[in-house]
LUMLOLUM-583671 format. One record per residue (C-alpha): z, x, y. Coordinates in steps of 0.05 Angstrom, whole numbers, padded with zeros to 5 digits, always signed. Layout:
<rs>
ZXY ...
</rs>
This chain:
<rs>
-00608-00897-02569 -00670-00880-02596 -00699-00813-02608 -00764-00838-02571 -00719-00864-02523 -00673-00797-02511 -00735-00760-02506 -00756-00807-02450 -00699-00800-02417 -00696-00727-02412 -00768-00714-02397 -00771-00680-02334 -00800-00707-02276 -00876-00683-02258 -00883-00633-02203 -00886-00660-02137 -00902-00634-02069 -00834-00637-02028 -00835-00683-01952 -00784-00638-01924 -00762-00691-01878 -00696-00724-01880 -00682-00802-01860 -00714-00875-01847 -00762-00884-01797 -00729-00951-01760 -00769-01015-01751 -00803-01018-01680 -00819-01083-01649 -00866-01096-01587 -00863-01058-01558 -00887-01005-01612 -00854-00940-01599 -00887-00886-01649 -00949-00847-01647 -01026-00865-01667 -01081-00821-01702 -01149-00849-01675 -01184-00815-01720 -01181-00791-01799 -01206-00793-01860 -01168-00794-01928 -01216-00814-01980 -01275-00768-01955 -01265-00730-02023 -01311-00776-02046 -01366-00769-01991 -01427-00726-01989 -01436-00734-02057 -01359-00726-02072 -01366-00651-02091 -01372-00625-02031 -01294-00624-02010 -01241-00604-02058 -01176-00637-02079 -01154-00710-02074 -01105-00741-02036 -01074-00773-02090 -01087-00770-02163 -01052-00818-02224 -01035-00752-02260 -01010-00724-02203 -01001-00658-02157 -01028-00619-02211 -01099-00657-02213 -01103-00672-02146 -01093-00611-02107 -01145-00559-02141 -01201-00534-02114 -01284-00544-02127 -01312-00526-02188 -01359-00482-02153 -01305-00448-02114 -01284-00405-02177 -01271-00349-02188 -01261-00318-02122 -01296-00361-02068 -01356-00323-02066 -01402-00380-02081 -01376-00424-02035 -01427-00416-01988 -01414-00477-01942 -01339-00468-01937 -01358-00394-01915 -01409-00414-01873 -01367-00467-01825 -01308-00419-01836 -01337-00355-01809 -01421-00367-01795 -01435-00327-01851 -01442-00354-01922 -01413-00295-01960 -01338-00292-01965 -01274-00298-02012 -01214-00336-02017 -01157-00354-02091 -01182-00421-02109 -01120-00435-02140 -01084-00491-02107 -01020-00525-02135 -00967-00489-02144 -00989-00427-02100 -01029-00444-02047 -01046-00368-02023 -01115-00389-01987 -01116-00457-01970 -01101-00506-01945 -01109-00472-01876 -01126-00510-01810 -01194-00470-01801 -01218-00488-01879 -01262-00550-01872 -01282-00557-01943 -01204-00564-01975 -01159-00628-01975 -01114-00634-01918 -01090-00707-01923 -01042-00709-01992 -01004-00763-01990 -00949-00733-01984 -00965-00686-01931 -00983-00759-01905 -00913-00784-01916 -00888-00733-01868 -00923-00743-01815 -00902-00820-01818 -00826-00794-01831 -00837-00761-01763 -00869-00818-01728 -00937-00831-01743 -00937-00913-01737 -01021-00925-01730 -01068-00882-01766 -01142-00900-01768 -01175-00889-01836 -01252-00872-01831 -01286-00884-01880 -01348-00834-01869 -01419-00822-01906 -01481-00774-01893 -01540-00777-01937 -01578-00725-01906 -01507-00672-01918 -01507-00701-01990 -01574-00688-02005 -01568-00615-01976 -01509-00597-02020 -01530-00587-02094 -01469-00610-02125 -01454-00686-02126 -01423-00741-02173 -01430-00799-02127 -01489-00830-02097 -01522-00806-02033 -01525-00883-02009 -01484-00892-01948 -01458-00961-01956 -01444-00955-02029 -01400-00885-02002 -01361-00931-01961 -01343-00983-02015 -01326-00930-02051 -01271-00903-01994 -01246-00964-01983 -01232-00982-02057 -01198-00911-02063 -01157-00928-01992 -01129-00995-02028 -01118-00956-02098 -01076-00901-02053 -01035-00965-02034 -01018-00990-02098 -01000-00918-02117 -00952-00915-02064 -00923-00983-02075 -00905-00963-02157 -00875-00908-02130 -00829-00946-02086 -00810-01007-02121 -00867-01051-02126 -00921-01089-02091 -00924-01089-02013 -00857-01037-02017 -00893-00973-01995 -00896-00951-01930 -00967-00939-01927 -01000-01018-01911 -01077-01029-01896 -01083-01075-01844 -01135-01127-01817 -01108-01150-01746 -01064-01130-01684 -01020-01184-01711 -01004-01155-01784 -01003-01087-01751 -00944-01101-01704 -00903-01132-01765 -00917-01063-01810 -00891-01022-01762 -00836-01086-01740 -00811-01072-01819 -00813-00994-01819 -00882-00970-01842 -00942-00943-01823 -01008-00989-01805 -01083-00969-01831 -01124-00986-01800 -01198-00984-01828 -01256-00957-01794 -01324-00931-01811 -01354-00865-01793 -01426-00862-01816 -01501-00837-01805 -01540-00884-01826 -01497-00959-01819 -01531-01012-01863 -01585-00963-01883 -01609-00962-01807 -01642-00895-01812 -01706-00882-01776 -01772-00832-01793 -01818-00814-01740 -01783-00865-01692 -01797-00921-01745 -01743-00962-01754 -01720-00976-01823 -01674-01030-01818 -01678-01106-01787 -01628-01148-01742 -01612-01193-01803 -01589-01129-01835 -01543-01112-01790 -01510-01177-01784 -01505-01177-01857 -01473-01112-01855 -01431-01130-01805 -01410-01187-01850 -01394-01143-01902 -01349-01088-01863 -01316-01144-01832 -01295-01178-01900 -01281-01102-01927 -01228-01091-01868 -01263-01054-01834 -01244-01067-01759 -01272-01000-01719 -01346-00977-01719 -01387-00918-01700 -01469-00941-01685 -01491-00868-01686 -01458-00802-01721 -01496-00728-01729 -01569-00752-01732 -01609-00801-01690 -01628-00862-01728 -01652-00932-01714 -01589-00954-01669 -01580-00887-01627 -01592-00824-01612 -01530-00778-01615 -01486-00720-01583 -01506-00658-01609 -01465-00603-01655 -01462-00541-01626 -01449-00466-01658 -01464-00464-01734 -01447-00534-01754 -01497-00550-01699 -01553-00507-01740 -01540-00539-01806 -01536-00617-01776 -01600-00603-01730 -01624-00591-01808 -01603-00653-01828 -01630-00692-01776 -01696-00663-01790 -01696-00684-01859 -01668-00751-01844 -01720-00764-01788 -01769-00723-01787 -01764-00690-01728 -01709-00636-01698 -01668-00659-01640 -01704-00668-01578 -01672-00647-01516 -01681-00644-01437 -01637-00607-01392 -01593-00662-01356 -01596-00682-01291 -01548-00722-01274 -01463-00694-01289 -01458-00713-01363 -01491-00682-01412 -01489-00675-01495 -01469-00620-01527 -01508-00546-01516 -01557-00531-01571 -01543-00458-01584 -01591-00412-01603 -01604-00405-01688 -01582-00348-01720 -01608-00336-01801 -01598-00407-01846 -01563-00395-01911 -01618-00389-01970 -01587-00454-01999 -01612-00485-01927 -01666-00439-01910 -01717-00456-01975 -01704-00541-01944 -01749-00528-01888 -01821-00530-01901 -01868-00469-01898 -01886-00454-01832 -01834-00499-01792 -01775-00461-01774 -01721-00485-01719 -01738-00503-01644 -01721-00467-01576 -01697-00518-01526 -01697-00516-01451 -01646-00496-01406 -01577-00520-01421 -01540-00570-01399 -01570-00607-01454 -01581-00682-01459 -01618-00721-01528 -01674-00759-01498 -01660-00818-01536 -01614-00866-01529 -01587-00938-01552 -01640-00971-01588 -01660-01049-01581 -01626-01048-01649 -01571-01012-01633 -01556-01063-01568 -01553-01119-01635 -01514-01081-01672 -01458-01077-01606 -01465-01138-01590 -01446-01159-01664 -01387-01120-01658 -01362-01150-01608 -01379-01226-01622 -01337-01205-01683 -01276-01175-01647 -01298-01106-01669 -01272-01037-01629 -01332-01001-01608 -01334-00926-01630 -01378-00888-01571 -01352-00815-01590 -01423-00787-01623 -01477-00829-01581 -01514-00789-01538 -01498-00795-01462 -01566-00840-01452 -01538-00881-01510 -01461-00885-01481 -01481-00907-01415 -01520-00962-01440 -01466-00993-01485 -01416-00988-01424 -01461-01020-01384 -01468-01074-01445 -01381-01076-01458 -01375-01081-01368 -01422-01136-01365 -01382-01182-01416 -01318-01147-01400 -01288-01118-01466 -01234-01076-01473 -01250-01062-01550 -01278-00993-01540 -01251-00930-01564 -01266-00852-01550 -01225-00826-01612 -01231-00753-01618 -01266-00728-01566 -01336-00734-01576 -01358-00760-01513 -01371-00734-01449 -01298-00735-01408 -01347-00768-01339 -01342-00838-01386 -01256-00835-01400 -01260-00869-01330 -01303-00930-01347 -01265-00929-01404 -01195-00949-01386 -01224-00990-01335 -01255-01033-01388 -01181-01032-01421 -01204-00984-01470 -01161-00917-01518 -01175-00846-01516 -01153-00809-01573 -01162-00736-01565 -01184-00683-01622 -01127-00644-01638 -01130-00573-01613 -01074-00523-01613 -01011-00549-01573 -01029-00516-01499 -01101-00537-01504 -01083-00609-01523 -01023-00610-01467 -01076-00590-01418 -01127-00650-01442 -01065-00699-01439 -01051-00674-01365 -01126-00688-01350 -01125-00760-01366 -01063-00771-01331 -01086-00789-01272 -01136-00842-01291 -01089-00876-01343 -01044-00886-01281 -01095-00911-01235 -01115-00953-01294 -01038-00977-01319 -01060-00949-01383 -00991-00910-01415 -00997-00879-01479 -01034-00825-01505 -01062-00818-01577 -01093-00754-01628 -01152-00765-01668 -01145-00711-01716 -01210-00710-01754 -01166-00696-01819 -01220-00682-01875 -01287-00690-01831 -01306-00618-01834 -01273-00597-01766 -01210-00552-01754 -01135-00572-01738 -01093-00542-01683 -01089-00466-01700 -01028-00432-01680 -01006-00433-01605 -01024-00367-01578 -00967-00322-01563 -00915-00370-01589 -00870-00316-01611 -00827-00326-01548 -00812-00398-01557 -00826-00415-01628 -00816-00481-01659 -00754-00478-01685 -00721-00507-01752 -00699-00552-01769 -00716-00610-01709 -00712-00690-01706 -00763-00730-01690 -00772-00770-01620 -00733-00821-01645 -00677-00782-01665 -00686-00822-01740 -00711-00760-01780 -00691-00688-01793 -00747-00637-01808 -00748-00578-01839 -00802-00536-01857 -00854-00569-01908 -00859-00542-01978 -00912-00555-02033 -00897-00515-02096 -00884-00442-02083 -00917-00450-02009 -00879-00451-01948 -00906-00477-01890 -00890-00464-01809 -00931-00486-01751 -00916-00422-01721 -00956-00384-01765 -00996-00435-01801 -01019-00484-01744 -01034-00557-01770 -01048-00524-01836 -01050-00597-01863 -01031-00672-01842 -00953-00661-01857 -00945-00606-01802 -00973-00653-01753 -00892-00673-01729 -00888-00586-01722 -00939-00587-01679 -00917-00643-01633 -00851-00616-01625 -00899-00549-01605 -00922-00591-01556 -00861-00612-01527 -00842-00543-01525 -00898-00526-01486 -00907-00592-01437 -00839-00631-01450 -00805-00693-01466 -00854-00726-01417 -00920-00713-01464 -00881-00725-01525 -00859-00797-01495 -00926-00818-01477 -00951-00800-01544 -00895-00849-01572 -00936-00897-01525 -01000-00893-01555 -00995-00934-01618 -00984-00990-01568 -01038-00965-01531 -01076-00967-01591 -01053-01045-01613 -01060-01082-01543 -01133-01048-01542 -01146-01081-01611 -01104-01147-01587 -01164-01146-01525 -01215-01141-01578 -01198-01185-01628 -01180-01242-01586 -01262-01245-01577 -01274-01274-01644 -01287-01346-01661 
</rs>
């Protein structure tokens, strides 16, 4: 041997972030028994500019260059004004920006700004029985052009490309690591079909979808559109050819397709912001009338400076009427095209976002041509439409809160999904789109989640989850990141039982015979 070649062999192996999770998922034909995420987003690291959230899910070099934190972060968190301002309302604060091997500050499940989705972490939550997770691709202009710092461009569809090119590249990082080409348990998938023989061989189906503000450049400016029917079906085109299979028309600002849900609290200060500068106008609002109603616009409080000096002299932010609140615009003549696209193409309809005007208009458009693809995936709508849809044939994936909170939205929807013969519930977690996970159960210290514990199928031990000198428990920690997502179903069970934790294992079938409705639409 060598000396080259002895040195080779006893180089060490590079740090890497431990799964803590012991044993094979099994191999799950119809029907699917395993859990489905509605609603994340891995590659957002490279949205909003791509220096506005810190760390990668992956990186060639690995753990060490993918899990540290934004330049701007340094050296004690004090200039990270946005992380301290959706963390706390107040721009000032501190937290260690170190990341790998220590991990003192983040990440933590009420940081929006820090990567939550390693794959690792990712790997984990598979191992415990993950089986469908939907990737989102998502893009902002208007949050891109707020934030100073940026390396990408601010264009929306070229954002997206970008995500999906990184999704792929995460797959062919996972197959080297496990033996080749179509070996890794992560696949990216483009029908029901392919789905179903993933998860038939043991791994976990992606699914892609696309989150975005502007789709196809369809902003608007003083109610102007600024985007044609040809350019939507050429979009459309394009997504469809991409993988893409799950669409939102509208997200944070009214454009030329819809007008949207509101924010409320502080996020709701900064996007009202945004939606000036994209448009030109602030949200407009009425109080409702009728028993849905958008999101409450709360009163402003000071902007940071870095948002304060966007606004024009003079112009400061609105006072609404009376709440209940409701956007008095709704689904656009452009917007009908664009869902009617979707579904000539055997696309699943996103309606978390749209306004209520804008909701009840596509329903009325999916009822009259009777299509099930239509999805509520992290709860963004108002609940009064959860009936309509699981009547169309339709999946609700709620936003993950801590594990009573989310028992008590599963109990809600009970009834309905019976009256409906609609078993299995889903989470949409919003992993990296600037919301929090599930915090810690409140008073938990009388029936902690105990370790270690095996997952529904009985497959897979789990212990608690280490990354480098960090030791993570959902007692404490909450959803801290994607790997503790098992911890905090078995909270769950804890809390609700074996009965909530079954019809979870439900949902990723759920998910697939809502996508088998769909796509059995298309020519």
């Amino acid at each position: 041997m060598t000396l080259a070649a002895t040195a080779a062999v006893a180089a060490p192996a590079p740090p890497e972030s431990e799964v803590g999770a012991v044993g094979e998922p099994p191999g799950s034909a119809a029907p699917v028994r395993g859990f489905v995420d509605g609603h994340s987003h891995l590659m957002s690291y490279e949205a909003f500019g791509g220096m506005l959230l810190c760390g990668k899910p992956f990186d060639p070099d690995g753990i060490e260059q993918a899990l540290v934190d934004c330049p701007d972060h340094f050296p004690n968190g004090e200039a990270a004004w946005f992380e301290n301002f959706t963390r706390t309302g107040s721009p000032t604060g501190t937290h260690d920006p170190v990341g790998w091997p220590t991990f003192r500050s983040w990440p933590a499940h009420d940081s929006l700004t820090h990567q939550q989705a390693y794959h690792r972490w990712v790997e984990r939550a598979w191992r415990g029985g993950l089986r469908v997770l939907v990737n989102h691709l998502v893009a902002n202009r208007q949050l891109c052009a707020i934030y100073p710092l940026k390396r990408n461009s601010c264009d929306e569809m070229a954002s997206l490309r970008l995500q999906a090119q990184r999704t792929f590249e995460l797959q062919d990082f996972i197959d080297a690591r496990s033996g080749g080409p179509g070996q890794g348990w992560f696949r990216v998938v483009r029908s029901p079909a392919e789905a179903r023989q993933v998860i038939a061989a043991g791994k976990l189906a992606v699914v892609l979808g696309v989150e975005t503000s502007e789709p196809f450049g369809c902003r608007q400016t003083l109610g102007v559109p600024r985007c044609t029917r040809a350019q939507i079906d050429r979009g459309l085109d394009e997504m469809q050819a991409l993988g893409v299979r799950s669409m939102f028309v509208c997200h944070k600002y009214d454009n030329a397709l819809c007008g949207v849900r509101f924010d409320s609290g502080t996020q709701g200060v900064i996007v009202n912001l945004g939606n000036f500068l994209s448009t030109g106008r602030f949200w407009t609002a009425r109080t409702c009338t009728g028993p849905e109603h958008d999101n409450t616009i709360e009163k402003a409080g000071a902007l940071p400076p870095p948002l304060d000096r966007l606004l024009p002299g003079g112009v400061g932010l609105p006072l609404y009427p009376p709440a209940p609140h409701c956007n008095t615009r709704g689904l656009t003549s452009l917007g009908e095209h664009m869902i009617r696209g979707m579904m000539a193409r055997g696309m699943l309809v996103e309606i978390d976002h749209m306004s209520v005007k804008a909701a009840d208009r596509t329903l009325d458009l999916l009822e009259a041509e009777g299509y099930a693809g239509v999805v509520s995936s992290h709860s963004w709508t108002d609940p009064g439409y959860l009936r309509r849809i699981y009547r169309l044939g339709g999946m609700v994936t709620a936003y993950g809160h801590h594990a009573e909170e989310f028992a008590a939205t599963w109990r809600e929807t009970r009834p309905l999904r019976a009256e409906f013969g609609r078993p299995g519930y889903g989470y949409g977690l919003d992993a990296n789109g600037l919301g929090t996970l599930p915090s810690p159960r409140p008073g938990n210290a009388s029936n902690p989640v105990t370790y270690p514990f095996t997952s529904v199928d009985g497959a897979v031990t789990l212990e608690r989850q280490r990354t480098g000198e960090r030791v993570w428990d959902v007692n404490v920690d909450g959803v801290a990141h994607y790997g503790l997502v098992p911890d905090w179903i078995e909270d769950m069970r804890l809390v609700a039982g074996n009965e909530l934790v079954q019809d979870m294992a439900a949902g990723a079938e759920a998910y697939l015979r809502t996508w088998e409705a769909a796509a059995s639409r298309a020519p």
